[in-house]
ZAMARGU-4260 file (C-alpha; in steps of 0.2 Angstrom, whole numbers, plus 5000, padded with zeros to 4 digits):
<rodrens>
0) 5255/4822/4959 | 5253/4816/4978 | 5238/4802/4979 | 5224/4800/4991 | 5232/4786/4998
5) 5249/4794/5002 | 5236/4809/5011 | 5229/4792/5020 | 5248/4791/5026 | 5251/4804/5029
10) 5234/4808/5041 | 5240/4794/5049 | 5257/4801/5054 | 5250/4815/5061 | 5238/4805/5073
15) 5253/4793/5075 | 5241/4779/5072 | 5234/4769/5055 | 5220/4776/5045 | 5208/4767/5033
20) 5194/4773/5024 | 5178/4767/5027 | 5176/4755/5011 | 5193/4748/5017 | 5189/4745/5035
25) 5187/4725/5039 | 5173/4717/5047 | 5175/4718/5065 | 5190/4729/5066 | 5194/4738/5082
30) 5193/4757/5075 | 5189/4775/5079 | 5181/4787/5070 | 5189/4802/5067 | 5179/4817/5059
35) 5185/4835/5054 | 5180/4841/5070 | 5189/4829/5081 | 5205/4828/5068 | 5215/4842/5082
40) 5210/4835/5096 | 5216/4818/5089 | 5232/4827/5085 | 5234/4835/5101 | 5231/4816/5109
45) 5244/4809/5098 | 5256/4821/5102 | 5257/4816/5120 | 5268/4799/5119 | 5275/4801/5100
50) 5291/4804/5104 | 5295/4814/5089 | 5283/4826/5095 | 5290/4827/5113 | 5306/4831/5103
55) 5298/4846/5094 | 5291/4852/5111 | 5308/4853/5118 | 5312/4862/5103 | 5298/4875/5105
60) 5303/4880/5122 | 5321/4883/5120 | 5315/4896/5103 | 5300/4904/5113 | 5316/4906/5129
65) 5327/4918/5114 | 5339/4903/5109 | 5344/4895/5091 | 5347/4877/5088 | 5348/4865/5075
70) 5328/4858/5072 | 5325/4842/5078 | 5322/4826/5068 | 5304/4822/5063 | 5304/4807/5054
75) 5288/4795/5060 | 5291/4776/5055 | 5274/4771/5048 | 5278/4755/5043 | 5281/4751/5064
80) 5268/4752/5076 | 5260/4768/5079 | 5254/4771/5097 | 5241/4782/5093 | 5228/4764/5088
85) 5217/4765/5074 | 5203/4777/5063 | 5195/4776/5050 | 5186/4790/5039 | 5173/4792/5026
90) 5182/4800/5012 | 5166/4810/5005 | 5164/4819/5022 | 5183/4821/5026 | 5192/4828/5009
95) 5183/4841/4997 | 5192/4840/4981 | 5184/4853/4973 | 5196/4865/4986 | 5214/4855/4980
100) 5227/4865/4978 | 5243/4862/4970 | 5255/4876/4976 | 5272/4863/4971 | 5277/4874/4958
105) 5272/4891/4964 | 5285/4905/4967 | 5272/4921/4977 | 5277/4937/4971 | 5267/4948/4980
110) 5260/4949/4998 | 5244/4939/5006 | 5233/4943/5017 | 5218/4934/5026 | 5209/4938/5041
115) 5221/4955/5043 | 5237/4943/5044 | 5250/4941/5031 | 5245/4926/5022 | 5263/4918/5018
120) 5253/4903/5009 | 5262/4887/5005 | 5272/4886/4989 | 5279/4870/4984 | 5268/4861/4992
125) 5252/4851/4988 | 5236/4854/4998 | 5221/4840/5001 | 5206/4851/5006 | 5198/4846/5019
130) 5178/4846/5019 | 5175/4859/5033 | 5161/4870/5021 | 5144/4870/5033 | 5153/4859/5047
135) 5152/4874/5059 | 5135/4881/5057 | 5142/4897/5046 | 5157/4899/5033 | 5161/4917/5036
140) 5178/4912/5045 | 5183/4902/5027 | 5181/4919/5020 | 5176/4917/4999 | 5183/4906/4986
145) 5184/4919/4975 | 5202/4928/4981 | 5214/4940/4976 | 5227/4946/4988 | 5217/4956/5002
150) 5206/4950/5018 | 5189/4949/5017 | 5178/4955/5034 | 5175/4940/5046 | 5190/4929/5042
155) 5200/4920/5050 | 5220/4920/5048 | 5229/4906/5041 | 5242/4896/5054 | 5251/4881/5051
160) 5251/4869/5065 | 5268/4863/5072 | 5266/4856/5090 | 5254/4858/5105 | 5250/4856/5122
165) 5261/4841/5125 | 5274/4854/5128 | 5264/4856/5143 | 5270/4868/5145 | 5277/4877/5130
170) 5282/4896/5135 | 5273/4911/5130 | 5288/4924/5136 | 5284/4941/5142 | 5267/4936/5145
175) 5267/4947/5162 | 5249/4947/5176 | 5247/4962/5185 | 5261/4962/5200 | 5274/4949/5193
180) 5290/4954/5189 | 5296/4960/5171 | 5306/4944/5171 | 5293/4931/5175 | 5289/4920/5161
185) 5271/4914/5159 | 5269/4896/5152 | 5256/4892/5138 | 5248/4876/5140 | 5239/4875/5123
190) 5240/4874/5105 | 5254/4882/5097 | 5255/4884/5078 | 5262/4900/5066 | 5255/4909/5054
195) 5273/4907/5042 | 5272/4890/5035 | 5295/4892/5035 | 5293/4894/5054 | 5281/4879/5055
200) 5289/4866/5044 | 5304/4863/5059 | 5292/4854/5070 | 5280/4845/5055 | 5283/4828/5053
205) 5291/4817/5038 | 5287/4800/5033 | 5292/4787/5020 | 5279/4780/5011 | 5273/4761/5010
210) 5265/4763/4993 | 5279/4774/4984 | 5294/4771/4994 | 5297/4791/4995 | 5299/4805/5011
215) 5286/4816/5012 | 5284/4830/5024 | 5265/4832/5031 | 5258/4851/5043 | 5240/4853/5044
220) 5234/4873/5037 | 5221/4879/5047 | 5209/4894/5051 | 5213/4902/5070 | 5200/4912/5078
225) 5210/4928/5083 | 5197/4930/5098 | 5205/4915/5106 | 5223/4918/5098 | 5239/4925/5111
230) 5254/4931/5100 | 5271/4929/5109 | 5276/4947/5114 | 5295/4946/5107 | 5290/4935/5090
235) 5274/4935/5080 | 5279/4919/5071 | 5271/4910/5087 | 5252/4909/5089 | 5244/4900/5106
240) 5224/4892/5107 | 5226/4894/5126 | 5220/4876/5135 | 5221/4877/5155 | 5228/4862/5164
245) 5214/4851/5170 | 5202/4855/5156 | 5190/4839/5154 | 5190/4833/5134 | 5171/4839/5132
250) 5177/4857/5137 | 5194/4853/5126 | 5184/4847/5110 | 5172/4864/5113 | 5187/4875/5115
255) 5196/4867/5098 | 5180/4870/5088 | 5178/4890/5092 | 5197/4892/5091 | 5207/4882/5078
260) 5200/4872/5061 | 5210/4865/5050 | 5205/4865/5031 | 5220/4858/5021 | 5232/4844/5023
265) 5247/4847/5016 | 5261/4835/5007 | 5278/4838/5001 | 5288/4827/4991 | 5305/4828/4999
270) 5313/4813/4993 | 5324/4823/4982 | 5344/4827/4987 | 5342/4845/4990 | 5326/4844/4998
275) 5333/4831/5013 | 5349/4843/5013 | 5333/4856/5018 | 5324/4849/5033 | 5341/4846/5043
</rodrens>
């Protein structure tokens, strides 16, 4: 089993900075807080001067433009210095234990669905709930704990986030306006995720672990808000939040909070051969 403190890491390589609990924080350290709710806008910040991000992005557009290519390499070096600074978090009001999952040594045999989407949910991997119960005002979007394999009314759908608006400008292809060519492509300045955790995984990041000394791979699992969700027109593995260029980060952190939540942080141990043969 993945620790809490490996899920400390691995926070950390998502916001390509350090994070510390609060009981670990020193006196008079220079640190943010970061809260569920600002967790994917911190992302979204990161993501614009990590350089394993900005090679994901490139990634992301030449998919979205019909072309295949090797997927890029997403190893973060957390024992360097990360540019994204410093958080810190209270455990009790970021992770909700009672919610883990361990999906490591799960095999799905039959179909998913949440929020009227297929639900491909992530086997072989380990989740760390995130506390998100109540932080919005109303849970219907988290739909009910008690679940079989079918949607309940009110739910959100299940994405996987990948990469995001660094792309600036990420292409939604055969997005047309009214009076553009067929041909014109549209570009999508937002926050692009999938609802197929396979699709996703090519642009999560990886990280090797001070405290074990193994790889891990990290993606966030969230609930989208299909009122604020474009699919790309040629492939439904590709999901865009829409975020207009010149958007100030009050109206940013506002349109994050209707649209996108996430609810799990997921791990997966990938120190093993055949697991590093799989993420080249």
């Amino acid at each position: 089993m993945i620790d809490r403190d490996v899920a400390l890491e691995a926070l950390g390589t998502l916001c390509n900075a350090s994070v510390t609990s609060t009981e670990r924080v020193g006196a008079g350290a220079a640190q943010d807080y970061l809260s569920i709710k600002t967790l994917i806008s911190t992302v979204l910040a990161s993501e614009e001067t990590c350089q394993v991000s900005i090679s994901s992005h490139v990634h992301l557009q030449t998919v979205l433009q019909g072309y295949k290519q090797a997927a890029p390499n997403n190893h973060v070096d957390i024992s360097g210095v990360l540019s994204g600074g410093s958080h810190f978090i209270d455990e009790d009001e970021f992770f909700d234990p009672q919610f883990d999952y361990d999906f490591t040594n799960l095999r799905d045999t039959e179909t998913y669905y949440r929020g009227g989407e297929v639900y491909e949910r992530p086997c072989g991997w380990q989740r760390f709930a995130l506390k998100v119960h109540d932080k919005y005002g109303e849970n219907t979007w988290l739909g009910n704990r008690y679940r079989s394999t079918e949607s309940v009314p009110g739910e959100w759908p299940v994405s996987y986030h990948g990469t995001s608006k660094a792309g600036a400008e990420g292409i939604i292809a055969g997005f047309y306006k009214p009076g553009n060519d067929k041909g014109r492509q549209v570009y999508g300045r937002g926050i692009y995720s999938s609802p197929y955790i396979s699709e996703a995984i090519q642009y999560s990041k990886t990280f090797t672990s001070k405290k074990t000394g193994r790889a891990y791979r990290v993606i966030l699992q969230n609930r989208i808000n299909p009122e604020y969700r474009q699919k790309h027109r040629q492939n439904d593995d590709y999901w865009l939040v829409s975020i207009p260029e010149g958007t100030t980060a009050k109206e940013e952190q506002k349109m994050v909070e209707r649209a996108i939540r996430p609810y799990g942080l997921l791990l997966k141990d990938i120190s093993n051969p055949e697991e590093l043969c799989s993420i080249v």
